[in-house]
N, C-alpha and C positions, 0 to 999 in steps of 0.2 A: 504494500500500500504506500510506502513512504517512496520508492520510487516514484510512483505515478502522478502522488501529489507535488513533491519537492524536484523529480528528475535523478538520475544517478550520481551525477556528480554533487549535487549536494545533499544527498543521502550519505555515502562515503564521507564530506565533509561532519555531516552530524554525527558519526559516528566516530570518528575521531576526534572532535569536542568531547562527547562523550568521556573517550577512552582516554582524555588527560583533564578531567571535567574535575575543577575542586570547585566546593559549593560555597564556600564563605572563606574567606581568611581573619584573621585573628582579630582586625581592625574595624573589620562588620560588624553588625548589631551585635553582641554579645547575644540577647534575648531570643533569639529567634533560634528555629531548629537550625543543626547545619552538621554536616556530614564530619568525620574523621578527615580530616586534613592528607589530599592524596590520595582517596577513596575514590576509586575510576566506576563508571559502570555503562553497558553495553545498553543499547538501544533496545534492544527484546527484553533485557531485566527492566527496564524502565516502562513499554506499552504492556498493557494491560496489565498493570499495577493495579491494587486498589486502594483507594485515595479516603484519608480519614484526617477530620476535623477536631476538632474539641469535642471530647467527652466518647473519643472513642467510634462517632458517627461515621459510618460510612458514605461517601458523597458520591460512589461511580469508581472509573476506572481512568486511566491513562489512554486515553485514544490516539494522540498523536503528538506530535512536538514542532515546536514552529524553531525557525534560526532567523538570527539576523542576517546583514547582510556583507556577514563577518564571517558567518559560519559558526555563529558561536549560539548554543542552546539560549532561548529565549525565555518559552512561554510550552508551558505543558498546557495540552487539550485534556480536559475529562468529560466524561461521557456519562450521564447520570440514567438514572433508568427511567424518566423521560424521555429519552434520545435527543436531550439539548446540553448543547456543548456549553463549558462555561474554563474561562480563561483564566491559569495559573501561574503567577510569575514561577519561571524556574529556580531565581532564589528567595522562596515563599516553603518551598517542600524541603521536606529529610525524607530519605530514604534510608527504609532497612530491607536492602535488597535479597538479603537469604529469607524474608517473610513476605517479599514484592509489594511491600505498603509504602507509601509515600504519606507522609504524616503534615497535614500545614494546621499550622495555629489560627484558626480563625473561629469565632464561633460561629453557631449555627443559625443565628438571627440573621449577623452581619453576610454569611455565606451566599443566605436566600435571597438578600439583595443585590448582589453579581448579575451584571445583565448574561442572558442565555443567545445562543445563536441557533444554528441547523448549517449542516455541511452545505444546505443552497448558499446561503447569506453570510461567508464568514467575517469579522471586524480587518481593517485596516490595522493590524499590530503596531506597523511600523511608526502610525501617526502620537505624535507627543502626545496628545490631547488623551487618546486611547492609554496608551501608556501609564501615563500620571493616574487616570480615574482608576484602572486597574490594581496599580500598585497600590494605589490608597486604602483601599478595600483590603487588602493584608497588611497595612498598619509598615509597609516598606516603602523606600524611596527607590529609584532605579541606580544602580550603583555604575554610574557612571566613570569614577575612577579604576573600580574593579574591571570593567569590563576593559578599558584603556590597558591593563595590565595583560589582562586577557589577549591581548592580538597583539603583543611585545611593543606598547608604547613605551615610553621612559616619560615617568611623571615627577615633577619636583613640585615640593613642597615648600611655601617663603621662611 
């Protein structure tokens, strides 16, 4: 499927993200979930995941993974059992991939007001405006510096 949405070569691309994919470094939220430092994980351990919220709720499954246009892991799709997709910052989730759950802090108030889509209609990702509303809704900012790290910028600090 990821071929056919994304193409082969940036299939290959997200999966090499993936496979050197660190989810937080040490200077991120502290609060928020975040994987073992180094902890790679393959595109199949990540789709069809099941996807849980505060208090243990299950919300769906991982259906797909979007990239920027870096290559670099974005935004996880979940697939709820309405069959409406609802958009997940990729550093929003932990994963504990030997149980395939993706865990995000959100509650389930907040959760139900994520707007939903349908694979007709999908959202513009790329657009700021998307962006920011998304992230707001998991209580994150878009870590702009991190991701600069992420595609070997060199960033200085004053």
């Amino acid at each position: 499927m990821l071929s056919r949405v994304f193409g082969f070569g940036a299939t290959l691309a997200m999966v090499a993200t993936l496979v050197g994919a660190n989810l937080v470094t040490a200077q991120d939220q502290p609060a928020k979930p975040t994987a073992t430092a180094g902890q790679i994980f393959r595109a199949k351990q990540v789709l069809g995941s099941q996807v849980n919220i505060e208090g243990d709720s299950s919300v769906g499954t991982v259906d797909d993974i979007v990239l920027d246009d870096h290559g670099n892991v974005d935004y996880l799709i979940v697939i709820n059992a309405d069959n409406k997709l609802v958009t997940v910052p990729w550093d929003a989730a932990a994963f504990n991939v030997e149980k395939r759950i993706a865990t995000v802090r959100i509650t389930p108030k907040v959760y139900q007001q994520i707007p939903t889509y349908t694979t007709e209609q999908y959202p513009t990702f790329s657009a700021p405006a998307y962006r920011t509303q998304i992230y707001k809704y998991y209580g994150i900012t878009p870590g702009q510096e991190r991701r600069a790290v992420r595609r070997g910028a060199v960033i200085t600090t004053p």
